[in-house]
C-alpha positions in Angstrom: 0.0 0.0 0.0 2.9 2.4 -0.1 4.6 4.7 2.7 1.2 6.8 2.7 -0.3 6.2 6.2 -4.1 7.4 6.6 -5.5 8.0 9.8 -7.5 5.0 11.8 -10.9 6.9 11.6 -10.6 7.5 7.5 -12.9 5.6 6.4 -15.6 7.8 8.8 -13.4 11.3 6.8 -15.1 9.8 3.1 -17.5 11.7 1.7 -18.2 9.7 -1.6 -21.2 12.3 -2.5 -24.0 12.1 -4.4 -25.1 9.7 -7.1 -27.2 12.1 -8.7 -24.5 14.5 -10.3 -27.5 17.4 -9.8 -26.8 17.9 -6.3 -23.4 16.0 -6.2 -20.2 17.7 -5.1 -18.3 16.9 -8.1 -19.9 20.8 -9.4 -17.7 22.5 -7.4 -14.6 19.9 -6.9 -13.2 19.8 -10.5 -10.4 17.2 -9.2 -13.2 14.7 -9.1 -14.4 14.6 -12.7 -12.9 11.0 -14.9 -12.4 11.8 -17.9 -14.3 9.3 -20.7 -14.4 9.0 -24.4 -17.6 10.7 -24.1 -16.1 13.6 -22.2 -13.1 13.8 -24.9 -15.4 13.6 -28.1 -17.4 17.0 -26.1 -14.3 18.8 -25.3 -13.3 18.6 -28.8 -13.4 21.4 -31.2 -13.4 19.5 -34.5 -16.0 16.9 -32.8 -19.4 16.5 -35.3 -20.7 14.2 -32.9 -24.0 16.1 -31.3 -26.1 13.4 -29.6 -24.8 11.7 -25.9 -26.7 8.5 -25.1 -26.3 7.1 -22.0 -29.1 5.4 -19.2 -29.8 6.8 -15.6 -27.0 7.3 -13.9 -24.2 7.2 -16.9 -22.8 10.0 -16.2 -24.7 12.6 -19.1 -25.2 15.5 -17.0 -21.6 15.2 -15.1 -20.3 16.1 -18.8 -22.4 19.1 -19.5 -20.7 20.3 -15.9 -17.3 19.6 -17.4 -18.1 20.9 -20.6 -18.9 24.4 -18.7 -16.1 24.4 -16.7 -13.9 24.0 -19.7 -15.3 25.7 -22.4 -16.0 29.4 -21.4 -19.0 29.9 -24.2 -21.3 27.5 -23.2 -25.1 27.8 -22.6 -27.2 25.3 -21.1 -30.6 24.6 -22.0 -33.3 22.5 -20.1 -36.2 22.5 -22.0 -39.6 22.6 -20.9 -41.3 22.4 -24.1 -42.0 18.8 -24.7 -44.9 18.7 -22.6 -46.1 22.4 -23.3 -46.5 22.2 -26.8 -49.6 21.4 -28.2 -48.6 20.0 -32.0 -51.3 21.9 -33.7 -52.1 18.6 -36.2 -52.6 15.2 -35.8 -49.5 12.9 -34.8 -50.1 11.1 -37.8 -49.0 13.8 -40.0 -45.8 14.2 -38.6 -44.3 10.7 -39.0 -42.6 11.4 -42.2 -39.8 13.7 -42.0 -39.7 14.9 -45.4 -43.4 16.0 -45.6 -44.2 20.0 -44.3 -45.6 19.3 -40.8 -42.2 18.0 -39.6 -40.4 20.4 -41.5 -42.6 23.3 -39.8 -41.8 21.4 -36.6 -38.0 21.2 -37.4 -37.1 24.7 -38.8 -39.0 25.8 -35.7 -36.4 24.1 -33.5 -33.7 25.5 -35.4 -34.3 28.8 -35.6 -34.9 28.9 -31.7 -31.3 27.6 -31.1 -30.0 30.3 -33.5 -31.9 32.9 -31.6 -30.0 31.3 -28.3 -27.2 32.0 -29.3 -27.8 35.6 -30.6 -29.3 36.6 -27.2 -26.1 35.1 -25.3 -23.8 37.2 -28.1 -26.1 40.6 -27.1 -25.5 39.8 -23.6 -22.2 38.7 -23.0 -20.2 40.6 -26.3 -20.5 43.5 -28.0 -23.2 42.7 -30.5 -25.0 45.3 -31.5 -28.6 44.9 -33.1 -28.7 48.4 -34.7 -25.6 47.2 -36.8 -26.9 43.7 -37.7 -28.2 42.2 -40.8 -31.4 42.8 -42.0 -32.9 38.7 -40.7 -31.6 39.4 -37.3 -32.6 42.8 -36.9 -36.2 41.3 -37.9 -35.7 38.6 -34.9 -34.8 41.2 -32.3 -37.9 41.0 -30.2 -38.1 37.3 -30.3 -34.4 37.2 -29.2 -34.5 39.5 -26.5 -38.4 38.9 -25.2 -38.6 35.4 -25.0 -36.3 32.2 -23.3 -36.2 29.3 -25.2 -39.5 27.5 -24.4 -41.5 30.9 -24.9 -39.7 31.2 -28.5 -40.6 27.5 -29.5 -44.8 28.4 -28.9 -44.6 31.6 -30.5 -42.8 29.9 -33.7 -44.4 26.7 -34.1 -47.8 29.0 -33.8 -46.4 31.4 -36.7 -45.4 28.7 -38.9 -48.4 26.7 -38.6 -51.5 29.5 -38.7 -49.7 29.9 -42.1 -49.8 26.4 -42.9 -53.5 25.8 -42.2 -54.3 28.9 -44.3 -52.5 27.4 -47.4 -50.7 30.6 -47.6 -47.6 29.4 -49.5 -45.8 32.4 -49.3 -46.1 32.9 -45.6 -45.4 29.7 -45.1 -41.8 29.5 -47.0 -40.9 32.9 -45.7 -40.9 30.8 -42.4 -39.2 27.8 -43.4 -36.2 30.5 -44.9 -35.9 32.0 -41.7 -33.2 30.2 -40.0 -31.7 29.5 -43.3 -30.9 33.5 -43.7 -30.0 33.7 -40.1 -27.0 31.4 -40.8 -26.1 33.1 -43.8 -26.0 36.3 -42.2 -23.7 34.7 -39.1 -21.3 33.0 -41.5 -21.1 36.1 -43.4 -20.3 38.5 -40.3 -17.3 36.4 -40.2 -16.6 36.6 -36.3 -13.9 35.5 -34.1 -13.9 32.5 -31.9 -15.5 34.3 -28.8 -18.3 33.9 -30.7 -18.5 30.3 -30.8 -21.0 28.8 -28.2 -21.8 25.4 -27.4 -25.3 24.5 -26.3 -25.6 22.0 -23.7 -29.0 20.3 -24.0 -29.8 18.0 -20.9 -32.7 16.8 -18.9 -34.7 17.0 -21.4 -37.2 14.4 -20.6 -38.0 15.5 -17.0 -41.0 17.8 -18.3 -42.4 15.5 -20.5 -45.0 13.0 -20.3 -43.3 10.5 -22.5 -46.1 11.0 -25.5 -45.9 10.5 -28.8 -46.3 14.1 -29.3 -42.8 14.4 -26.8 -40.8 12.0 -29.0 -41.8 14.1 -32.1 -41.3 17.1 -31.1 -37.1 15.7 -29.8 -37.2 14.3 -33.2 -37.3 17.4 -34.7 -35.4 19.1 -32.1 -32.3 16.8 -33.1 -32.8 16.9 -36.8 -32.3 20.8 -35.9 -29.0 19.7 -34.3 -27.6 17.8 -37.0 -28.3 20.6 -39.7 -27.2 23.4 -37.6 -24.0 21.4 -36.5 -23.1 20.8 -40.5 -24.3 24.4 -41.1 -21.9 27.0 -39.2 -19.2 26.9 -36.3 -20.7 29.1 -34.6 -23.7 27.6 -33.0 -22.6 23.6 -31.5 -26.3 22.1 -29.7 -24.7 19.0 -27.8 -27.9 17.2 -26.6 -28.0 14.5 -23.7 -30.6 11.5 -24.3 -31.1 8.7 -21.9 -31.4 5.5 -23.7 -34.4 3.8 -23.2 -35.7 7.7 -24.9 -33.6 7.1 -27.3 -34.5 4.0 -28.3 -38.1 5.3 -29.3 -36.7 7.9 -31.9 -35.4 5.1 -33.0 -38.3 3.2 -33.6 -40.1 6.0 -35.0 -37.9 8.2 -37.0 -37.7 7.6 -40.7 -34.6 9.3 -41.4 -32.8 7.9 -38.2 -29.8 7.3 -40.8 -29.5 11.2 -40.3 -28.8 10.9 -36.5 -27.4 8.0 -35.6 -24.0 8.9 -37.2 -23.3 11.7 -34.6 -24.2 9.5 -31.5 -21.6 9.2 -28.9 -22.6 6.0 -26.5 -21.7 7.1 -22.4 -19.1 3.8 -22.0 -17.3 3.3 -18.8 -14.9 0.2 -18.0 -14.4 -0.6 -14.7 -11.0 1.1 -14.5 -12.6 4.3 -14.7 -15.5 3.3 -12.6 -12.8 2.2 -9.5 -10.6 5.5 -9.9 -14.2 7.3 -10.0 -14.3 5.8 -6.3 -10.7 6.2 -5.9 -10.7 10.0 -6.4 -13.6 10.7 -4.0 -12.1 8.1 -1.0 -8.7 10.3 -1.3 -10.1 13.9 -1.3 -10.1 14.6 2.3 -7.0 13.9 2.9 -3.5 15.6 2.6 -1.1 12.9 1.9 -2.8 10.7 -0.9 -2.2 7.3 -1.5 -2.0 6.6 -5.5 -4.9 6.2 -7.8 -4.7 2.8 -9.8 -5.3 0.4 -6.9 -3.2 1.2 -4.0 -5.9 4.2 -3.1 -8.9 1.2 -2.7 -6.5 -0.8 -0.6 -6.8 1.8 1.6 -10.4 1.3 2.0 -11.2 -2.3 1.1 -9.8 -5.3 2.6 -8.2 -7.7 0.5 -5.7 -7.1 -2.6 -7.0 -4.1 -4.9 -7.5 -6.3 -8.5 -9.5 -9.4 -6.2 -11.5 -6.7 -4.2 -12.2 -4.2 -7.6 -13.4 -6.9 -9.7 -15.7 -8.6 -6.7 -17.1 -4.7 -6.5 -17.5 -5.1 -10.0 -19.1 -8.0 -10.6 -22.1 -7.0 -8.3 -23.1 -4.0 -10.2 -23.6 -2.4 -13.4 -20.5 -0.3 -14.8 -22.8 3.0 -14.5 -21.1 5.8 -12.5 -24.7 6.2 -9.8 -24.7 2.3 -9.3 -20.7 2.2 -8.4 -20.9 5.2 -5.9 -24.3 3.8 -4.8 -22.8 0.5 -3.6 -19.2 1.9 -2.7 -21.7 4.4 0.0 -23.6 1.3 1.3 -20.0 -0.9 1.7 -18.8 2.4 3.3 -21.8 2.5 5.7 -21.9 -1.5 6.6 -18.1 -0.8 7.0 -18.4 2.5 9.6 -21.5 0.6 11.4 -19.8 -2.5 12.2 -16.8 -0.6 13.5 -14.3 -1.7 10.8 -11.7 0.5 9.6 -11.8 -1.5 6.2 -15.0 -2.5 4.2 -14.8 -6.1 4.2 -16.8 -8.5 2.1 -19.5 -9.2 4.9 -19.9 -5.1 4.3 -20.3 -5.8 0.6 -22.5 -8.9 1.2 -24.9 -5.8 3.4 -24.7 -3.4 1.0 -25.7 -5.6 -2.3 -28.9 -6.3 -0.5 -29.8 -2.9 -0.1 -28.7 -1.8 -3.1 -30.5 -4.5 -5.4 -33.7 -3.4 -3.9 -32.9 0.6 -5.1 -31.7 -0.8 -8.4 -34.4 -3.3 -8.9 -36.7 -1.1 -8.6 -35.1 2.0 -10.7 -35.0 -0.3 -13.7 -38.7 -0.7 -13.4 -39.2 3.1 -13.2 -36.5 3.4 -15.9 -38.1 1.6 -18.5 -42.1 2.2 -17.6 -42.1 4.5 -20.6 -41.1 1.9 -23.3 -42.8 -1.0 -21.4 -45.4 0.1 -19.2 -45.7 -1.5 -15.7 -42.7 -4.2 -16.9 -42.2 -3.6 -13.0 -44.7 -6.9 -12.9 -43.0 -8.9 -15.2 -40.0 -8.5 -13.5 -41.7 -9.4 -9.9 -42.2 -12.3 -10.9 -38.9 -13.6 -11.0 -38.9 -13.5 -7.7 -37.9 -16.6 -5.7 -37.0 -18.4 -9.0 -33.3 -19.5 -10.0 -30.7 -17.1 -11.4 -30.5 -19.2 -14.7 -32.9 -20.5 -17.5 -33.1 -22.3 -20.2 -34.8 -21.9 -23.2 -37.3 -24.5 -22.3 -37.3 -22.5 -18.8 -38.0 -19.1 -20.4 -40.9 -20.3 -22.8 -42.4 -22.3 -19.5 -42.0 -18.7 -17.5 -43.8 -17.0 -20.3 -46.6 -19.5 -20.4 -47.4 -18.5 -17.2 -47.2 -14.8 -17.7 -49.7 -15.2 -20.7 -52.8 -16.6 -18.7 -52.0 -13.9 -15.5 -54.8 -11.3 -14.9 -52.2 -8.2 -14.2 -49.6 -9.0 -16.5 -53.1 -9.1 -19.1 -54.9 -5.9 -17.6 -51.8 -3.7 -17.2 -48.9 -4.9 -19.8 -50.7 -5.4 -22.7 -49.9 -2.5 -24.7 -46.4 -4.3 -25.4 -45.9 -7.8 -23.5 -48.2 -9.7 -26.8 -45.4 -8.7 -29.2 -42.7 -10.6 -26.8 -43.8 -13.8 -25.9 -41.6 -16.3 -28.3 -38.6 -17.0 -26.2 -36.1 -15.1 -28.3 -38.1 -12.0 -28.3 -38.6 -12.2 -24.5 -34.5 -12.7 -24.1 -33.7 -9.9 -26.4 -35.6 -7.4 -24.8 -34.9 -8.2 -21.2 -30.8 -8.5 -22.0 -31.4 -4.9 -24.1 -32.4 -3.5 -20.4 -29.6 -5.3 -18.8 -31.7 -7.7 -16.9 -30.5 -10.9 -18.5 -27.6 -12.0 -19.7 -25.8 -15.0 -21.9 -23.9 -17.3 -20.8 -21.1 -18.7 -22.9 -19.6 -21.8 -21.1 -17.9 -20.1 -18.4 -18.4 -16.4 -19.6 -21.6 -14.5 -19.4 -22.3 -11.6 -21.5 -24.2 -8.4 -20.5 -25.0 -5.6 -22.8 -22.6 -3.4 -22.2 -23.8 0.2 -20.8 -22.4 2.2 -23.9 -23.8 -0.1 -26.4 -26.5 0.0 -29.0 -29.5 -1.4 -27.0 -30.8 -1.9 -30.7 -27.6 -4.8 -30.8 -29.2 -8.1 -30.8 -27.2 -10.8 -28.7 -26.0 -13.9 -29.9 -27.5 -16.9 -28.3 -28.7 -20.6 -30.0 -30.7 -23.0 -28.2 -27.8 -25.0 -26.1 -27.4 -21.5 -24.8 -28.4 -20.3 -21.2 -29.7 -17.3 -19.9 -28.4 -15.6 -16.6 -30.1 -12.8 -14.4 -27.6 -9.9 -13.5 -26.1 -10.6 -10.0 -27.3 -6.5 -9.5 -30.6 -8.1 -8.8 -30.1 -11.6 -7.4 -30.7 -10.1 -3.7 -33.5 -8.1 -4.3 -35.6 -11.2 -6.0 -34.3 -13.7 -3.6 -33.0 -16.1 -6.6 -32.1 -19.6 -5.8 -28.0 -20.2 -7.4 -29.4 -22.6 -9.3 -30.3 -23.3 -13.4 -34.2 -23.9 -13.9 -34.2 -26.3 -16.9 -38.2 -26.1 -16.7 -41.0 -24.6 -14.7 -43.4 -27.6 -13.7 -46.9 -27.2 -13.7 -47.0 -26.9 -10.1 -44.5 -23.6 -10.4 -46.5 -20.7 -9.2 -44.9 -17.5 -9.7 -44.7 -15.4 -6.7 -45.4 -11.9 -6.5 -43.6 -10.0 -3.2 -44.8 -6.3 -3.8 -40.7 -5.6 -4.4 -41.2 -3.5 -7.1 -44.8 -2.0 -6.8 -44.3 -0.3 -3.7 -48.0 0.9 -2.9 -49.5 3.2 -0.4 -51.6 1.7 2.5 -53.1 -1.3 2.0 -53.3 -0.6 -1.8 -53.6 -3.5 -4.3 -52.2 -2.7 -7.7 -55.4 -3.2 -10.0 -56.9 -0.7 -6.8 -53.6 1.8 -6.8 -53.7 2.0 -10.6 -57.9 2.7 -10.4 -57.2 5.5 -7.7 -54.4 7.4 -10.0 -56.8 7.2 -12.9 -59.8 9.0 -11.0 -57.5 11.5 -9.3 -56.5 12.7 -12.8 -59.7 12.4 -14.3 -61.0 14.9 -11.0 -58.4 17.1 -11.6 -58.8 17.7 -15.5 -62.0 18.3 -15.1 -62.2 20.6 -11.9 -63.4 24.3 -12.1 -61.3 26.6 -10.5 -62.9 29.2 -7.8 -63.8 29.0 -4.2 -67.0 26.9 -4.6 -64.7 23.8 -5.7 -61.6 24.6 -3.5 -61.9 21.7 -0.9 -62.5 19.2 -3.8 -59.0 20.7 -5.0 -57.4 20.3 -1.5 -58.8 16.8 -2.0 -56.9 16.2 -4.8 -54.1 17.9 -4.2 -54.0 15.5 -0.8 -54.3 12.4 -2.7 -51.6 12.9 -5.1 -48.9 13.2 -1.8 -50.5 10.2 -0.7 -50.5 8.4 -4.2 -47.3 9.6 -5.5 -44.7 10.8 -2.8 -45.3 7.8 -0.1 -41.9 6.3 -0.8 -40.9 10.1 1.1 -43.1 11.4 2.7 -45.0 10.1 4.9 -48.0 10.8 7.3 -49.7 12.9 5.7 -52.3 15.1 7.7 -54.5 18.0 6.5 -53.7 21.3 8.7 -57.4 23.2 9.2 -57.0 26.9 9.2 -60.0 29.8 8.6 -59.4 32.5 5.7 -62.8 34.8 4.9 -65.5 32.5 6.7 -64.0 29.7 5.1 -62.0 26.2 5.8 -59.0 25.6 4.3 -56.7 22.6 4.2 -53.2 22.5 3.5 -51.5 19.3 3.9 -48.4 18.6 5.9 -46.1 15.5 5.2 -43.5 14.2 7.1 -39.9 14.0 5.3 -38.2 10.6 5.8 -36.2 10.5 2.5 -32.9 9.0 2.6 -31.6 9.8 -0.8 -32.7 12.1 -4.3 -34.5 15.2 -4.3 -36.3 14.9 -0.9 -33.4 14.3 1.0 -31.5 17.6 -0.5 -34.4 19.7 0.7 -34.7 18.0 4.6 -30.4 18.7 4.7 -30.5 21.8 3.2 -33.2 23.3 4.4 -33.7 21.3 7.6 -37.7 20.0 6.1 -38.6 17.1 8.5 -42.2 18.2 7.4 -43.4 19.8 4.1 -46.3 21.9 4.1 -48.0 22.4 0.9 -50.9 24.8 0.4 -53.2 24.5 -2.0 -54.9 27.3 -4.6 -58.0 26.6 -6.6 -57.4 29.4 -8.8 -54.6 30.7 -11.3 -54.0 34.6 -10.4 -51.8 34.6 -6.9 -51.9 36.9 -4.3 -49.2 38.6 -1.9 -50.7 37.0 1.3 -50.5 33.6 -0.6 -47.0 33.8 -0.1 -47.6 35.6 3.8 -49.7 32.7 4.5 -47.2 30.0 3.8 -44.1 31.9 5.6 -45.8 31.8 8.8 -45.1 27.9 8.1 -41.4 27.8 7.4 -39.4 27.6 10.8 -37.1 25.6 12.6 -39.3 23.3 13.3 -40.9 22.5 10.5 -38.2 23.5 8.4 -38.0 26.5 5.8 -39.2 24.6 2.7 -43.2 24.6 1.5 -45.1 24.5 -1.8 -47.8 26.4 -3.3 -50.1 24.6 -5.5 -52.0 26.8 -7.9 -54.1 26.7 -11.4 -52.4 28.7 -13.3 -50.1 28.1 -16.1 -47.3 30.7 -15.7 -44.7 31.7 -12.8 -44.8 35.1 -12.8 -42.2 37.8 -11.8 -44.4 38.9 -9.5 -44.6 35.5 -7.7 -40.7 35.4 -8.0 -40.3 38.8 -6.5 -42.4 37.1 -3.3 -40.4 33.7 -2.6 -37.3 36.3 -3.2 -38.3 38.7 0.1 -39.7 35.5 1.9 -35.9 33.8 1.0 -33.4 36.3 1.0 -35.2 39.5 3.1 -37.1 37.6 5.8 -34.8 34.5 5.4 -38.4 32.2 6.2 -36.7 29.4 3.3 -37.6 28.6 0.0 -41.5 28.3 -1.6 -41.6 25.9 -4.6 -44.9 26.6 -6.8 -45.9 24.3 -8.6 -49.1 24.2 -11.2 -52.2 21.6 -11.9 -50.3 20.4 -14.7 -47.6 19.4 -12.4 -50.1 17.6 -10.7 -50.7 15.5 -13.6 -47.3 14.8 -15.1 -46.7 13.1 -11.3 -50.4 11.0 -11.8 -49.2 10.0 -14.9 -46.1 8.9 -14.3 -47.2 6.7 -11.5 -49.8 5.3 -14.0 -47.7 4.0 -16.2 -45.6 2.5 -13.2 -42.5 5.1 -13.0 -41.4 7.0 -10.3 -38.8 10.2 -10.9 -38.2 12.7 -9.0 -36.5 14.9 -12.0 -39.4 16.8 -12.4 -39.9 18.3 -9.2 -35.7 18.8 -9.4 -36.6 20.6 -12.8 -39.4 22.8 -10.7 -36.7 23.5 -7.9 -33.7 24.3 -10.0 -35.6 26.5 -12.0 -36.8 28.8 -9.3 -33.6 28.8 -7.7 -31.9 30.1 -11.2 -34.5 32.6 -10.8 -34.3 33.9 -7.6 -30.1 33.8 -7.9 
């Protein structure tokens, strides 16, 4: 292990951080970043490569923090649009890239990237409209008046109005928009400090996963691709998780287009152990080398041995690694070693399968709804399977009432056994074995790569969930008859005493109530209602005991709710550490136009007791300045805490997400991190 000696409590000095790069310490400790090809192809100035795939947890939004720290011209993007935009035409009509209603849809994107960039050039340089082109000096007020998401409605509104009055002329004076725009840029012939690099990320986390979504990032990265090809000074990079990816895919029929400038998120597992490495030596003066003697430090047994034993329990994603290095770490501290040994890593796997059992449920709910089920099921079963095995295992899943009532929108068009196989290795559930080899998809790979297997061949479930489904180390050359698959509720954590078909009924009618709810004071406790039942439905993996708070305004009852805050990880447990929230209060607004004393009202909450965190839930479809101007005195004047507000459609993007049998908390992180841009 070298001369370097480490103190007897170092272990308890770690600070490993956050899996979720969002709130993870690695934004303000540059030392901590590993460089990847992925990283490389972004930093690269000659790169054509646009589009960074990579699943949850892959490291995609740890890059666009690199990216800004290295590249000084950078502007990041997180779109809201995808579930704001109303396409104004049937989805049919936009399947065909080549016909007008995609290329509306397309040159709409485009020309709201260029405007980006001319707005950042105004703000940050000396460009000066008065002296600009005749195109841009046209754009001025959509450049300067409107962000991004604003620009996209009032585009896609002016391009289509002239499309459904069949006013030719209009309508190609649109489409030639952008197209001028970078003529006039190349022409001004400017200097590199005019070069920007948009950094496109979290995209998905205000969408409801539509088809209307996947169209409208369809036409968002054919806008890439042409503007990328088209001048050096604008450079959209655009971060995709996989599974998202996977459906453009499917439906884009000029994918040929795109796929050339992917760039897959790969990590090996020397770069996963230094990412450890790094974060186990930053506390400490003297530092032990990266490369192996670092772990030794930290993990009993010799560094290669105890690296790939790590290894071999997870999935090469940077969350899962730090994820399981944290719950080793724990066990380790706990227990009272100074080293994690392996009955630490034994611990921690069984925690850990659980969270990633689950996650891979939520991660793919969007392709495969509720595939949560299918893979409950497994439970108590071997870890490997034959063909024979498989087919049996389907059998069963074809005559079974939930997998029939809430998976039929997809399980039908997998039930041979090579179907079944391929899609369940694509997600990294199942692997092949090859005599004494087994190959996983690896995490950078094509999901759309088909594995190689015959019918001598064997299929093996990822040791990442072997814990979690309490598999037998055994190979299942059959199911009997007499098999009964068993259903433990691993994976479809419910509220109460919830059972699914019930859960799934109670989601349905809470969105159904809210859609069509009046607003006004004659309907507000049927909207406290609601707004109670989607804490209950959709937050109680968080928080917990939820109790309505009685108070008298104008002659009148009002409840807000109050939740207890027992997160131990994501979003939730951010707010309780940073703003000390053991309960959340959220108060609830049946009407769209809010009022000073809303804001009064909901600052008598925030305390040391409660915490200094709250929500206001409201009708309304816009955040005001006003309303910013508020949470600004109530943060930074009265220093009461922070007030997230959040809208009715909110409300329903959490509904239907738990619908379809997902659970993310990036939405409400996209809520947050756009107030606090605001307020800073």
């Amino acid at each position: 292990m070298g001369n370097i000696q480490l103190p007897k409590d170092a272990l308890q000095r770690v600070q490993l951080g956050q899996s979720f790069a969002e709130y993870d310490i690695i934004r303000k400790s540059s030392d901590l970043f590993v460089s990847t090809p992925a990283t490389l192809a972004a930093l690269d100035s000659e790169n054509t490569h646009c589009f960074f795939i990579g699943r949850r947890g892959a490291g995609k939004t740890a890059i666009t923090i690199e990216v800004g720290r290295k590249i000084s011209r950078t502007i990041n993007i997180i779109p809201q649009i995808f579930d704001l935009l109303k396409l104004p035409l049937d989805n049919e009509l936009f399947l065909d890239t080549r016909q007008r209603p995609f290329k509306s849809l397309m040159h709409s994107m485009e020309r709201a990237l260029i405007d980006e960039v001319i707005k950042s050039w105004h703000e940050n340089s000396s460009f000066d409209f008065n002296k600009a082109p005749e195109t841009i000096r046209k754009e001025r007020s959509l450049i300067e008046d409107c962000d991004f998401d604003q620009r996209i409605l009032n585009l896609v509104g002016e391009i289509f109005d002239a499309y459904s009055k069949e006013n030719e002329k209009l309508w190609l004076r649109q489409i030639q928009r952008s197209k001028r725009l970078i003529q006039e840029i190349n022409d001004l012939d400017f200097n590199v400090n005019y070069q920007y690099v948009l950094l496109i990320d979290r995209l998905d986390e205000s969408w409801d996963g539509s088809e209307s979504a996947i169209i409208c990032l369809m036409a968002l990265m054919h806008a890439t691709v042409r503007l990328i090809a088209s001048t050096n000074y604008i450079k959209p990079y655009v971060f995709i998780r996989e599974n998202i990816y996977d459906r453009i895919r499917a439906r884009d029929n000029e994918f040929s287009r795109l796929e050339t400038s992917v760039v897959f998120l790969e990590w090996s597992p020397h770069k996963l152990s230094e990412l450890v490495e790094r974060r186990l030596v930053k506390p400490f003066t003297a530092k032990p080398k990266l490369g192996g003697e670092a772990w030794e430090h930290f993990f009993e047994g010799e560094s290669k041995d105890s690296i790939n034993n790590f290894m071999n329990v997870c999935q090469h994603r940077p969350r899962d690694v730090l994820m399981l290095a944290s719950y080793a770490i724990d066990s380790a501290i706990s227990h009272g070693n100074n080293k994690v040994k392996s009955e630490d890593l034994l611990y921690a796997s069984k925690r850990y399968s659980t969270s990633r059992l689950k996650d891979l449920g939520d991660e793919y709910a969007e392709n495969y709804s509720n595939i949560s089920i299918i893979l409950e099921y497994f439970f108590g079963l071997g870890n490997e399977f034959t063909l024979v095995a498989i087919e049996d295992f389907i059998q069963k899943l074809l005559v079974n009432d939930s997998v029939a009532k809430h998976c039929k929108s997809w399980f039908y068009d997998f039930t041979t056994p090579f179907r079944f196989i391929e899609l369940f290795y694509s997600i990294g559930f199942l692997g092949i074995r090859r005599k004494t080899h087994i190959e996983y998809k690896d995490s950078g790979k094509d999901s759309n790569a088909k594995p190689s297997f015959d019918h001598a061949s064997t299929v093996f479930i990822h040791p990442t969930y072997h814990e979690a489904l309490n598999l037998r180390n055994i190979l299942l050359k059959d199911l009997k008859e007499n098999t009964t698959l068993q259903s433990e509720g691993i994976l479809e954590d419910l509220p109460d005493s919830f059972k699914l078909d019930d859960y799934k009924a109670a989601l349905e009618n809470t969105l159904k109530k809210l859609k069509a709810l009046p607003t006004g004071s004659a309907f507000a406790s049927n909207f406290e209602e609601i707004v109670g039942d989607v804490i209950k439905l959709c937050f109680f993996r968080t928080l917990t005991n939820v109790q309505p708070q009685v108070r008298a305004h104008d002659n009148t009852s009002i409840r807000d709710w109050i939740a207890s805050n027992r997160a131990s990880d994501g979003f939730w447990e951010v707010v309780r550490t940073k703003y000390g929230a053991t309960q959340v209060v959220w108060e609830c607004k049946n009407y769209s136009e809010l009022k000073s004393d809303d804001f009064h009202q909901l600052g008598y909450y925030l305390n040391d007791t409660f915490g200094h965190f709250g929500i206001i839930v409201f009708r309304g479809d816009e955040i005001k300045t006003q309303y910013i101007r508020h949470i600004s005195n109530l943060a930074n004047r009265n220093k009461s805490g922070l007030v997230l507000l959040l809208t009715h459609k909110d409300l329903e993007v959490f509904l239907r997400q738990a619908i379809k049998g997902t659970f993310k908390e990036s939405h409400l992180q996209d809520k947050y991190d756009q107030m606090v841009r605001a307020l800073s």
